[in-house]
C-alpha positions in Angstrom: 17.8 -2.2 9.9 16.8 -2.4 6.3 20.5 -3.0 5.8 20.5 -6.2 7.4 18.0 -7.2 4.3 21.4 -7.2 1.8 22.8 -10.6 3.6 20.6 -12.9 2.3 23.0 -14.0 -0.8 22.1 -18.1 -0.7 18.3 -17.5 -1.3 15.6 -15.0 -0.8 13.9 -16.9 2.5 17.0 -16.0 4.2 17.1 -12.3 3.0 12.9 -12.6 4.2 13.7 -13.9 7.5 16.3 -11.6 8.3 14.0 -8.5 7.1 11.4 -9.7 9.8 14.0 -9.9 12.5 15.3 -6.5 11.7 11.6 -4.8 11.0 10.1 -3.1 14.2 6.6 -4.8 15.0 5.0 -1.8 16.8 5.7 1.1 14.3 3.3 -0.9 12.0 0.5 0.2 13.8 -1.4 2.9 12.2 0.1 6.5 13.6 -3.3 8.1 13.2 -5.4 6.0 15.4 -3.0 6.6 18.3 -0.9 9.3 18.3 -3.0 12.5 19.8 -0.9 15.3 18.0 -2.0 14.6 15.0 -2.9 17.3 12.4 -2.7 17.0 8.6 -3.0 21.0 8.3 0.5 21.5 9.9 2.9 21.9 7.4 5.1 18.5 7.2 9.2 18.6 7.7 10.8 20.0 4.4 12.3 16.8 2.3 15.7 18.2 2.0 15.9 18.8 5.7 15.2 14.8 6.2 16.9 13.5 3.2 20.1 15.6 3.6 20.9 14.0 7.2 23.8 11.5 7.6 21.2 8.6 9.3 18.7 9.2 6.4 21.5 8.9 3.5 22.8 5.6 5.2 19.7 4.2 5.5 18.9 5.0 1.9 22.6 3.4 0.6 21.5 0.3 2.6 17.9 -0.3 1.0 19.5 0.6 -2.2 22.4 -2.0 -1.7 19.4 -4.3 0.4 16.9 -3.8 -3.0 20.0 -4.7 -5.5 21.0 -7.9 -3.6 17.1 -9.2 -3.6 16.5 -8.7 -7.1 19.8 -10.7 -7.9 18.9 -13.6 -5.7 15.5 -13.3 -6.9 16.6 -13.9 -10.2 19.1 -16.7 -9.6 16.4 -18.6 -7.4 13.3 -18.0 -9.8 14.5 -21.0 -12.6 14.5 -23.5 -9.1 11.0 -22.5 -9.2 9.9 -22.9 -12.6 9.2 -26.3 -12.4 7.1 -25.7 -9.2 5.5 -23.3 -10.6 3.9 -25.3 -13.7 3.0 -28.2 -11.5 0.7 -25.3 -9.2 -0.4 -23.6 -12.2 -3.8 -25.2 -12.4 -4.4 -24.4 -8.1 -3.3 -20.9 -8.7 -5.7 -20.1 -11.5 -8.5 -21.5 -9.0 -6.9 -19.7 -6.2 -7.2 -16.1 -8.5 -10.9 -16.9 -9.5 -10.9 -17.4 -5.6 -9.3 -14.4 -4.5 -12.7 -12.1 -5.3 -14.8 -14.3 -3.0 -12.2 -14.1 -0.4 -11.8 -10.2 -0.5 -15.7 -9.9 -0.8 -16.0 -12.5 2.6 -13.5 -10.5 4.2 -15.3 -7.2 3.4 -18.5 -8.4 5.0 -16.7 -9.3 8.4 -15.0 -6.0 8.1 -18.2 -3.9 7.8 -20.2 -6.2 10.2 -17.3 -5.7 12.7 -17.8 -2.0 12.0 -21.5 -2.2 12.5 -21.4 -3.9 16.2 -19.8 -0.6 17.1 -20.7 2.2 19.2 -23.6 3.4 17.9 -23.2 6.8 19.2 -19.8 7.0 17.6 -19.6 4.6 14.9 -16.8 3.8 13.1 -17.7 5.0 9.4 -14.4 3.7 7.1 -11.7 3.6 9.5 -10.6 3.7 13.2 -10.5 7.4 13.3 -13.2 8.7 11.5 -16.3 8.4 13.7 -20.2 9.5 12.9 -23.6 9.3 14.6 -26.4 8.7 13.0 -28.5 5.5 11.9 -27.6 5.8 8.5 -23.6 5.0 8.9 -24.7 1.7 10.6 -27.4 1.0 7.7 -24.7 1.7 4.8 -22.2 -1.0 6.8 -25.0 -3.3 6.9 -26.2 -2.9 3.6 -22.6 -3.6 2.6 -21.9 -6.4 4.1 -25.0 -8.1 2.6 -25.1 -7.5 -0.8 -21.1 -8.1 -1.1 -21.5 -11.6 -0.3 -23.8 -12.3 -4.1 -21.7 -11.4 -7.1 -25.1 -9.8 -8.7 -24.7 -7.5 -5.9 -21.3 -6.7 -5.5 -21.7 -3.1 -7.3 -24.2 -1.8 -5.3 -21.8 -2.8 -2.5 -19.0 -0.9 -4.4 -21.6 2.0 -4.2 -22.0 1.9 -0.6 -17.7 1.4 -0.2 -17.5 4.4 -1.9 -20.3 6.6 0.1 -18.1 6.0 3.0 -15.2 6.8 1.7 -16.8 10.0 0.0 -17.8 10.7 3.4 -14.0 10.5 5.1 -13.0 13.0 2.3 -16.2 15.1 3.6 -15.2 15.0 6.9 -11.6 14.8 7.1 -10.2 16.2 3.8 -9.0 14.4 0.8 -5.3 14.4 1.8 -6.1 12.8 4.8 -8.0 9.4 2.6 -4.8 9.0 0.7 -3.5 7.1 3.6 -6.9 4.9 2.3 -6.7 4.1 -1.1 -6.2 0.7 -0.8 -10.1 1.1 -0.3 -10.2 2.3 -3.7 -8.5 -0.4 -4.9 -10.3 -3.1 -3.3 -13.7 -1.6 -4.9 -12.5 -1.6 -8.2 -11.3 -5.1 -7.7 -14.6 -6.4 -6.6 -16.2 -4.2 -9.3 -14.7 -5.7 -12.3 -15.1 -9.0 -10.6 -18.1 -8.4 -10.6 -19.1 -7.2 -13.7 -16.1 -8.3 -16.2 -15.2 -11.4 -15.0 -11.9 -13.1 -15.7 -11.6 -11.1 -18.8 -10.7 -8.3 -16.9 -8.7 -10.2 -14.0 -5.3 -8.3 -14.6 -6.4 -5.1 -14.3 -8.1 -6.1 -11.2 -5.0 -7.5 -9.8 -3.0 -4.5 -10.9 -5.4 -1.8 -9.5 -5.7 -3.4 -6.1 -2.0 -3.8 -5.8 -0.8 -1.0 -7.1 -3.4 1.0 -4.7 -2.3 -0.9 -1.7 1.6 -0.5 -2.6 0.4 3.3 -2.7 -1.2 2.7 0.4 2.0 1.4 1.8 4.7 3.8 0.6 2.2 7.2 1.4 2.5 6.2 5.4 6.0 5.7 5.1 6.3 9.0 4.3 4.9 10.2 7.2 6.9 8.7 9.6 9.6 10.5 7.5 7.9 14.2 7.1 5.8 14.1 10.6 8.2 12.0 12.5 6.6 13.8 16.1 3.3 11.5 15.5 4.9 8.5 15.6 7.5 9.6 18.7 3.8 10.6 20.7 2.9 6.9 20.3 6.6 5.4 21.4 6.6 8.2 23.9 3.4 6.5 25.7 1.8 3.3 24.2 4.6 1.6 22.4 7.5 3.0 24.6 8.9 -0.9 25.1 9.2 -1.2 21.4 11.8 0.9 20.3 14.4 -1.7 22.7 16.2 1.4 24.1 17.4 2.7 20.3 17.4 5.9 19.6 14.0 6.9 18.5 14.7 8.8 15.5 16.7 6.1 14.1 14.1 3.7 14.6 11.3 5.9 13.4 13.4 6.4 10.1 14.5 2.8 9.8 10.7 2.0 10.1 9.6 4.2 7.5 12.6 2.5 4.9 11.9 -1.0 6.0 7.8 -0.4 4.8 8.9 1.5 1.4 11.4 -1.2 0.7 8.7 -4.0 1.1 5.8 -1.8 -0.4 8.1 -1.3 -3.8 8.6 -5.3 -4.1 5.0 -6.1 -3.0 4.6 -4.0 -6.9 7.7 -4.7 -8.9 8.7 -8.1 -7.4 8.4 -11.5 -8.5 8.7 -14.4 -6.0 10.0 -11.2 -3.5 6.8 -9.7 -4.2 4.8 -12.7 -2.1 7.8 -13.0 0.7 7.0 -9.0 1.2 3.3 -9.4 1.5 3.7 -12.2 3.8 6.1 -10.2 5.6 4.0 -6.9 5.9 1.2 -9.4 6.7 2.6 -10.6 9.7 4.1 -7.7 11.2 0.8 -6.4 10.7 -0.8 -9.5 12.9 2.2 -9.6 15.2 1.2 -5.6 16.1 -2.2 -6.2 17.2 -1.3 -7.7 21.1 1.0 -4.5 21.4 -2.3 -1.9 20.1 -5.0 -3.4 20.5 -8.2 -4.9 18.7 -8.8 -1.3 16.8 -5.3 -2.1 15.2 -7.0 -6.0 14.1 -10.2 -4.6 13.1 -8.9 -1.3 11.0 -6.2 -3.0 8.9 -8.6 -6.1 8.2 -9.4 -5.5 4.2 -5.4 -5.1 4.3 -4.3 -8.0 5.6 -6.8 -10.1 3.8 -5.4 -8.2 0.8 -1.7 -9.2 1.8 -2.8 -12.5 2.6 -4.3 -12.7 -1.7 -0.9 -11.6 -3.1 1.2 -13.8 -0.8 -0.6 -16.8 -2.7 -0.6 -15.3 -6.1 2.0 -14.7 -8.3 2.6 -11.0 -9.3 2.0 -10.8 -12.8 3.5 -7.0 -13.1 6.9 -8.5 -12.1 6.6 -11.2 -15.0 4.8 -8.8 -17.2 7.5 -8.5 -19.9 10.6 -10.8 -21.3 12.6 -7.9 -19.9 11.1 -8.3 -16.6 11.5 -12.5 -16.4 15.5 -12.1 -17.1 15.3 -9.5 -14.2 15.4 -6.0 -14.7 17.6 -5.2 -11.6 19.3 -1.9 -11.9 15.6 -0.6 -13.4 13.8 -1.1 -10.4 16.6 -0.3 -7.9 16.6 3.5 -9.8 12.9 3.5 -9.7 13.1 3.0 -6.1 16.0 5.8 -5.9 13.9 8.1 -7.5 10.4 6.7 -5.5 11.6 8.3 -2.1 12.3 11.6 -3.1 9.7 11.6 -5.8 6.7 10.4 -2.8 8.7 13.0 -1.0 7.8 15.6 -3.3 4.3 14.3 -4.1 3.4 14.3 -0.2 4.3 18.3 -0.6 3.0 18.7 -3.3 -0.5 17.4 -2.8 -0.4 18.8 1.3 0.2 22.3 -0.5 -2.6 22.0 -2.6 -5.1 20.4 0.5 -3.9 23.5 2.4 -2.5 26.5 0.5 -0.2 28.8 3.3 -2.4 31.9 3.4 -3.9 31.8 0.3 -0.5 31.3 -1.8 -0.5 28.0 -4.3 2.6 28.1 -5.6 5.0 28.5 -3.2 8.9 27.7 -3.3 8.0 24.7 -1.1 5.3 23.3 -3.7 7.8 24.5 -6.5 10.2 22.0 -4.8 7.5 19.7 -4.5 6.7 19.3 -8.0 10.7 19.2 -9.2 11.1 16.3 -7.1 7.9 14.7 -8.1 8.7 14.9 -12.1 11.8 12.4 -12.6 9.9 9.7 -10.4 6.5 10.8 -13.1 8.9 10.3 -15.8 10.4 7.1 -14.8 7.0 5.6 -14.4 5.9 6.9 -17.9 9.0 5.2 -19.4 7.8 1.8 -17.7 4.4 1.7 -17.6 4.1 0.7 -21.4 5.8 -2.7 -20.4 4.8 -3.5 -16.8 1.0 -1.8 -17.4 0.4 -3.1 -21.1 -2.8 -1.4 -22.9 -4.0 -3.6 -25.6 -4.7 -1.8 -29.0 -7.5 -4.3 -29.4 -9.8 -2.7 -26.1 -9.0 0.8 -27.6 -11.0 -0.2 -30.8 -13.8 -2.5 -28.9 -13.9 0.8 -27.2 -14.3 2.8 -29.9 -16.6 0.7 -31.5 -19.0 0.6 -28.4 -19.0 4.6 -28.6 -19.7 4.5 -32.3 -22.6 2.2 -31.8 -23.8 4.0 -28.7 -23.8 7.2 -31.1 
């Protein structure tokens, strides 16, 4: 599926529209609300036995050849675009000073929503974590009042984070890193809130960055615990799969969401077709799941919705990046899968060490896999995630003075 993405050659809409042809609706429903064997303690498939397979390798040569054939388009459309783009500068700075109220209106539905639940098993966070007790409905509450007055917004950041303290409580911190997007969207709101538009790019870059995260972590699973999803096409979703083979489509899934989760952070004008893209998957799943799926993945889609009408200012972060840094970002996302591969080991040996033992040959593996991904980001990160020399002294200064 993720193949078909390498035909567009004319322009990127056609490479988008025949992404969202090729992308299965249903598998973007979240596997852990549904799927009744899952367990994060069970020890995930080993990477090499997935990446090693014939339908794993194929898939990954067609995103690599799909990722390579965006980028170019994408770079021999963008100078169509310039001139658009100067003569909406003006509505897209409004529409970035915007985006904060948006997210912080979208929060307060999202906890209010949360709040007319069950009281006797309220939703804390997500779908799947559940409490009783007064005090989960007066922490949404509180939330989704004092979010809505920028003066506020920190104690509502406070709250955000209670409940997400709580989920790694309750179900382990491996288990929230599905969730981080959470994380995101509070440090968004919180530097809204109280840096302003100084502070506007790091903002942007946290709250994408954590969502790509966000995006790219459940890919993995339907990679490394494949069974999960197969329990929910087994029963639920069995008319999505369209009588294909359901490892095949389970795989192609998990590819088809790293792809668009790696240009929703590195892309340029791909960056907004992949949000939009995500964005509607994500509202075209709902009628096949169910309201849960609607009310768990609001602060996402609201979040796609923000970069699908902003520009990505990673992806024209450096002169480098404007001229199109193809082959860079096509070996970042070569090294990506088996490096989130290696992470998702890693950090699962860590959550749960196999009778008492650390550092196994598994986590060993882990870890190699993990470093040329950490070293490729360390390489980039000076020119996509810039850290001006100038905050390091105001920095300084403010420590000197607070001394």
């Amino acid at each position: 599926m993720t193949i078909d993405l390498h035909r567009g050659r004319s322009a990127l809409p056609l490479t988008a529209t025949g992404l969202i042809a090729a992308c299965p609706t249903g598998a973007q429903a979240h596997v852990k609300w549904f799927s009744n064997v899952v367990n994060c303690a069970n020890t995930p498939l080993p990477p090499w036995s997935v990446i090693g397979t014939p339908l794993f390798i194929a898939l990954l040569v067609g995103a690599v050849l799909a990722l390579l054939g965006v980028f170019t388009v994408e770079r021999r459309v963008l100078p169509r675009f310039e001139t658009l783009h100067q003569v909406h500068a003006d509505w897209k700075q409004r529409f970035n000073r915007s985006a904060a109220w948006l997210l912080r209106i979208g929060v307060c539905v999202y906890f209010l929503s949360l709040f007319t639940q069950d009281s006797a098993a309220r939703m804390v966070l997500t779908p799947e974590l559940k409490a009783a007790g007064a005090w989960v409905g007066i922490v949404q509450l509180l939330i989704a009042t004092l979010v809505l007055w920028k003066r506020t917004v920190p104690l509502a950041v406070l709250g955000m984070l209670s409940l997400y303290a709580y989920g790694v409580w309750a179900a382990g911190w491996f288990h929230m890193l599905d969730y981080v997007y959470f994380l995101g969207a509070a440090a968004f709101l919180w530097l809204d809130a109280t840096r302003g538009a100084s502070q506007h790019y790091v903002a942007f870059t946290l709250l994408r960055v954590s969502a790509g995260f966000s995006f790219m972590w459940v890919s993995i699973e339907k990679w490394l615990y494949p069974q999960w999803t197969y329990d929910i096409l087994d029963h639920e979703l069995s008319m999505v799969t369209m009588g294909l083979d359901k490892a095949f489509f389970v795989s192609s899934a998990g590819m088809v969401e790293f792809c668009l989760a790696l240009l929703l952070v590195l892309g340029r004008l791909s960056s907004q077709v992949a949000s939009l893209i995500l964005l509607v998957l994500m509202v075209a799943a709902v009628p096949l799941v169910g309201l849960i799926d609607a009310i768990g993945h609001a602060p996402l889609m609201i979040v796609l919705f923000i970069f699908s009408a902003s520009q990505n200012r990673i992806g024209y972060r450096t002169e480098a990046a404007r001229k199109g840094a193809d082959l860079g970002h096509v070996l970042t996302f070569a090294l990506a899968v088996p490096g989130f591969m290696g992470l998702y080991v890693l950090t699962h040996a860590l959550a749960y060490p196999a009778a008492g033992e650390l550092w196994t040959g598994r986590t060993l593996l882990g870890l190699a896999m993990t470093l040329p991904l950490l070293w490729r980001l360390v390489r980039t990160s000076p020119q996509l995630f810039p850290v001006r020399r100038r905050s390091w002294r105001d920095l300084g200064g403010m420590t000197a003075q607070a001394g």
